[in-house]
C-alpha positions in Angstrom: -85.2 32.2 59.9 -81.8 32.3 61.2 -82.8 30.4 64.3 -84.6 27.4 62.1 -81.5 27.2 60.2 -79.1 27.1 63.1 -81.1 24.3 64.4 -81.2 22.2 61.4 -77.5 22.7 60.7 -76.9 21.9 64.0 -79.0 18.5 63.9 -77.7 17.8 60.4 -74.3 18.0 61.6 -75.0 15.9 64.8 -76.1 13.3 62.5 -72.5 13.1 60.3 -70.8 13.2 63.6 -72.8 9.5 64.8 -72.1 8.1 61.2 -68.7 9.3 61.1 -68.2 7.8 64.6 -69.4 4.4 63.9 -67.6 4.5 60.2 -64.2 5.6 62.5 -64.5 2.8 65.3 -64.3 0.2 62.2 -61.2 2.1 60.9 -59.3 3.8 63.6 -59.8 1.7 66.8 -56.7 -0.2 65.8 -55.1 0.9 69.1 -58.4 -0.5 71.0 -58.4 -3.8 69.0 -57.3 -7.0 69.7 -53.9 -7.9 67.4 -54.4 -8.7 64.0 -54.5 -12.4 63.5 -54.5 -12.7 59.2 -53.3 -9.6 57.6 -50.6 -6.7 58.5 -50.0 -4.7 61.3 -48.3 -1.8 59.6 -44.8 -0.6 61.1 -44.0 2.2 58.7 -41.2 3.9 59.7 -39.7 1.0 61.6 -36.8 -0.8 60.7 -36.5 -4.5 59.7 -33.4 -6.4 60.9 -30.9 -6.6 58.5 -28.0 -9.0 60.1 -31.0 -12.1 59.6 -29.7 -15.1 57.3 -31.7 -16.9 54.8 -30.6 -19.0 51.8 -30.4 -17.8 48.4 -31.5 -19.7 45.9 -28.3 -22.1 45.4 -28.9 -23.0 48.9 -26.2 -20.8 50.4 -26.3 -18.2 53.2 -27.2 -14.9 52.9 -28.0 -11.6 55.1 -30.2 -9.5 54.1 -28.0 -6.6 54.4 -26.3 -7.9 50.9 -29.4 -8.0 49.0 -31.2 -4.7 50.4 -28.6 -2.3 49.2 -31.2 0.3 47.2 -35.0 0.5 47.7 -36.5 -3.0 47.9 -39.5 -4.0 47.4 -39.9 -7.1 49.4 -43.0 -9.7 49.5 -43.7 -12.8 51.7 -45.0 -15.7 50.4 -44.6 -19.6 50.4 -43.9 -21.2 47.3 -46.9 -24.1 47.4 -48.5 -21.8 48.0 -52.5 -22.6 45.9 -54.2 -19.2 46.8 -53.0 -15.7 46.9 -49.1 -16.3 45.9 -49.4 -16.7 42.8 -51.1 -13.7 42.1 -49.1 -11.8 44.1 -45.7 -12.8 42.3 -47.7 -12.5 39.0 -48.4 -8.9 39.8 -44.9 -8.4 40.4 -43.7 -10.0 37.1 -46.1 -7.7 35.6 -45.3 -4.5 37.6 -41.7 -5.2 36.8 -42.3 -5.5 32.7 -44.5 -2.1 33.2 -42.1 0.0 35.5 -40.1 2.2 34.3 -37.5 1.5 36.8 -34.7 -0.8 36.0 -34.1 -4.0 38.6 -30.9 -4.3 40.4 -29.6 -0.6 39.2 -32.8 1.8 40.6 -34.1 -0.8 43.0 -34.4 -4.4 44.2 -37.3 -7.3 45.0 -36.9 -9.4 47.5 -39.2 -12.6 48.1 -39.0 -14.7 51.3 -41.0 -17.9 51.7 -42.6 -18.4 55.2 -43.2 -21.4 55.4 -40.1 -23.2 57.4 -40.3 -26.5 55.5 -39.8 -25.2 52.3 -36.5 -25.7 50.6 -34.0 -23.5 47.8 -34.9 -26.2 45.1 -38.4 -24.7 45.5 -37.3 -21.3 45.3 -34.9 -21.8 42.4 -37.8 -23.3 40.7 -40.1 -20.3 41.4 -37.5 -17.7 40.1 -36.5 -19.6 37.0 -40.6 -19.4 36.2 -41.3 -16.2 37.4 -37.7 -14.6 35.2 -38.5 -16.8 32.1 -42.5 -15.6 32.1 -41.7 -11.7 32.1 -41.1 -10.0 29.2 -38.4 -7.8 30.6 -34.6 -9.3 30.6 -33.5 -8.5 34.0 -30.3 -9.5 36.1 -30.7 -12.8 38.3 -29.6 -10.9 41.5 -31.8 -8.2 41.1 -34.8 -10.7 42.0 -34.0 -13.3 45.1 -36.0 -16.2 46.1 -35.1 -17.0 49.5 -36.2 -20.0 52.2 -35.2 -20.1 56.1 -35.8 -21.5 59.0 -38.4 -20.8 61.5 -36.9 -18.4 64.0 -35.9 -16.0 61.4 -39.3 -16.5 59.3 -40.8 -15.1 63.0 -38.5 -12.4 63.4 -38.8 -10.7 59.8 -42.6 -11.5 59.8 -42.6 -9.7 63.2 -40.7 -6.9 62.1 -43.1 -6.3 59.4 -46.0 -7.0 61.0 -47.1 -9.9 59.0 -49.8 -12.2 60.4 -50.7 -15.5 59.1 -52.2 -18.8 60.2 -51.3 -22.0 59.6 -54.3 -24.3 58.4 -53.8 -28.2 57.8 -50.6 -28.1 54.6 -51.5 -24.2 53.7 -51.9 -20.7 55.2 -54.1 -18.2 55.8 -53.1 -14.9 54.9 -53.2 -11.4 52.7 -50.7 -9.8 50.4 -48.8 -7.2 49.8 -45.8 -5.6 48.7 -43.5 -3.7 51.4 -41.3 -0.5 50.2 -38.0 -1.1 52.3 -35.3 1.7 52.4 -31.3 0.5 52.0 -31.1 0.9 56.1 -33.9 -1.8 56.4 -36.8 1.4 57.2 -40.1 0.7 56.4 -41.8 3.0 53.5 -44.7 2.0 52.6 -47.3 -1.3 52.6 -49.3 -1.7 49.1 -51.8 -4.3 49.5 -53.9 -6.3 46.5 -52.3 -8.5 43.9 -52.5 -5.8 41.4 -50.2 -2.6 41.3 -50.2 0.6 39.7 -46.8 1.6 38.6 -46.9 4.6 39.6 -47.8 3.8 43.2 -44.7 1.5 43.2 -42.6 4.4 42.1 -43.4 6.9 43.9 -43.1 3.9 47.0 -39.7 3.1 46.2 -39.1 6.7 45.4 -40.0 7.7 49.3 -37.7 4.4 50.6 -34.5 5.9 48.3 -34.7 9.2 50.1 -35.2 7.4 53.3 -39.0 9.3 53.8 -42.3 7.0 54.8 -45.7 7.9 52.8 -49.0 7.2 54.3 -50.5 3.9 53.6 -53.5 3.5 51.5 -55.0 0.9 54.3 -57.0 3.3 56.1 -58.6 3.9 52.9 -58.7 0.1 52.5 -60.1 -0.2 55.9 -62.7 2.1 55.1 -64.1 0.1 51.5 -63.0 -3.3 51.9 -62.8 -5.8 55.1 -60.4 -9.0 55.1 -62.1 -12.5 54.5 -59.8 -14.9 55.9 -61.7 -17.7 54.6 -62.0 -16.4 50.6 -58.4 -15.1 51.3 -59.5 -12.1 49.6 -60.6 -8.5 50.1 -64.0 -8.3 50.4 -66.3 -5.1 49.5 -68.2 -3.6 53.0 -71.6 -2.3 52.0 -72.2 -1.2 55.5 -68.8 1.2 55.6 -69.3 2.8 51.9 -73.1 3.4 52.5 -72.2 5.1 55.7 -69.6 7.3 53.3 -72.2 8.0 51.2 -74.4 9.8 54.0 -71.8 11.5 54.7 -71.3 13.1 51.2 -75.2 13.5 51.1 -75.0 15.4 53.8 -72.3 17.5 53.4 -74.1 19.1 49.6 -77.3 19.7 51.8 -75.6 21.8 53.9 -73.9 23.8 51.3 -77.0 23.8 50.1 -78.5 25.5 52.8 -75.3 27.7 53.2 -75.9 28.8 49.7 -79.7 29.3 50.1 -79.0 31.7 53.0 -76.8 33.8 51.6 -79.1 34.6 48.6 -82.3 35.0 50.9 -79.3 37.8 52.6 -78.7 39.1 49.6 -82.2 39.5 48.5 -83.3 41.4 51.7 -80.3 43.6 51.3 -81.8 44.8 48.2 -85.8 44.7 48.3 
């Protein structure tokens, strides 16, 4: 008995090992992989370059140093932008009404337009729309809408590891918002258009006290793959069926486990 049981525990568990392995190579070969082209290539814990210029939305020069002086939440977006923008900065707007967190005195957002050719008209047009639609009164400088030109587009995309690609007039490319620390450090990515305030809290909580949290796109990874062409998320039927062996599998061998020990227990007693 003890011998038939080994065996099949042992062939069960050989079995979650190959699923597990093939689920992992799709989630943790990042290493292996060729570089993202359309999406992020996290850099937690890294530090973006603060001395960079952009201008503000009046057209005048600003580093970046000035406007991440508490926890930011920064985002990267161009303002033409038909596809994901849009409801990316809507989720913002909404996060910010929601949060209980008060812009400009427990934390900042900072919005940077990637795209080279666009200008501050553009961004002052954005913020006026995007501060007028919210139901929250919040300062004007706690909420900057910035343009710039290419080289330091390329040099705070790289920092962050955003990847994009340009297609005809528009972009290709995924969203998220970045938890940034007042020394530039990199807390945390939350991706989706959508955010839970208390994700964003306890985000900008970890980039106050300077700590990085672990990113939810493993877990992303794992359920969804990136479909640069819908420039959405996409659910992977392949990856949550293989997570779903693995649970199956796990109960049957507590199953057995339990099983065992009440055959044990019986012999003890007869």
């Amino acid at each position: 008995m003890k011998t038939e049981f080994k065996r099949t525990v042992f062939l069960i568990y050989l079995s979650a090992c190959l699923v597990l392995a093939g689920t992992a190579k799709n989630v943790y070969a990042d290493d292996d992989a060729p570089k993202v082209k359309v999406g992020f290539e996290e850099k937690i814990g890294q530090t973006i370059p603060l001395d960079l210029t952009f201008n503000d939305e009046k057209g005048q020069p600003v580093r970046l140093r000035e406007l991440i002086s508490k926890p930011t939440i920064l985002t990267l977006v161009y303002y033409q932008c038909t596809g994901l923008c849009s409801p990316l900065m809507n989720g913002v707007s909404k996060l910010v009404d929601k949060l209980d967190l008060q812009p400009g005195k427990d934390y900042n957002i900072v919005t940077i337009s990637f795209n080279p050719s666009e200008n501050y008209l553009m961004a002052a047009d954005k913020k006026k729309n995007y501060l007028d639609y919210m139901k929250k009164v919040i300062p004007p400088s706690s909420w900057r809408f910035l343009t710039g030109d290419s080289i330091n587009i390329s040099r705070i995309t790289d920092a962050v590891g955003f990847r994009y690609e340009k297609r005809d007039k528009d972009y290709l490319h995924a969203t998220a918002l970045i938890a940034v620390s007042p020394q530039g450090k990199i807390a945390r990515y939350l991706y989706g258009t959508d955010f839970l305030p208390m994700d964003v809290k306890l985000a900008l909580n970890e980039a106050s006290e300077g700590k990085t949290g672990p990113s939810i796109s493993k877990l992303v990874s794992l359920c969804f793959s990136y479909d640069p062409e819908g420039r959405k998320y996409v659910l992977d039927i392949t990856r949550l069926a293989g997570g779903g062996i693995l649970l199956l599998l796990f109960v049957f061998i507590t199953f057995l486990v339990v099983k065992m020990k009440k055959s044990k227990g019986t012999e003890k007693n007869a």
